[in-house]
N, C-alpha and C positions, 0 to 999 in steps of 0.2 A: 296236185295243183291247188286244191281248194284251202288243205289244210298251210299250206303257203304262202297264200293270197292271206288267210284269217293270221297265221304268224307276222306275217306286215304290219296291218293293222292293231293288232294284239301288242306289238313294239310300240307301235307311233301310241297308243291308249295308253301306256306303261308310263311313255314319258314325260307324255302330260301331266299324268297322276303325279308322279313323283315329282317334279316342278312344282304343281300345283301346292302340296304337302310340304317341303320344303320353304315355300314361300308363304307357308300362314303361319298364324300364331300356337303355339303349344297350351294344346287346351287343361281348363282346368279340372277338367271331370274325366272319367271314361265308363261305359257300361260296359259289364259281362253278359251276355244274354246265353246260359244255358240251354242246350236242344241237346236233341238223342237223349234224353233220360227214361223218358219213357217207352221208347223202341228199345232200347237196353233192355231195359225189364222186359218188357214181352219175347225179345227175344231167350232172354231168360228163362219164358216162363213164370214172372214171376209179378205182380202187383207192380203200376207204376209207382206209388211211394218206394217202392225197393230202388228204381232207378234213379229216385231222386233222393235218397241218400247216399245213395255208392255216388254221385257227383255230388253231392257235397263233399265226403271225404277225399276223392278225388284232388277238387278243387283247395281243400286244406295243407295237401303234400308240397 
C-alpha cells in the first residue's frame, strides 16, 4: 500500500516536472558535477587523486 500511495504521488511529481521543463527556456550553460571519485579510490584501495583521474579519463571516452 505504501509503496503505491508514493508511486501516485511519484507520477503526479513526474509530471509536473516534465511540464514544468518543457515550458522553459533551453539553457545556456550546464554543469557537470563529478562524485564517487574519491570512494572509487578508496574503494580501490588506492589515493583519491587516483580516483580522480580514472574520472577524468572516464569522462573523456
Amino acid at each position: 500500500m505504501k509503496n503505491r500511495i508514493f508511486s501516485i504521488f511519484y507520477h503526479e511529481y513526474e509530471r509536473r516536472l516534465q511540464r514544468k521543463i518543457l515550458n522553459s527556456e533551453i539553457p545556456h550553460h550546464i554543469a557537470v558535477i563529478m562524485d564517487g571519485n574519491r570512494r572509487y579510490a578508496g574503494q580501490m584501495g588506492k589515493d583519491s587523486s587516483f580516483g580522480h583521474v580514472m574520472g577524468e579519463k572516464l569522462q573523456k571516452e
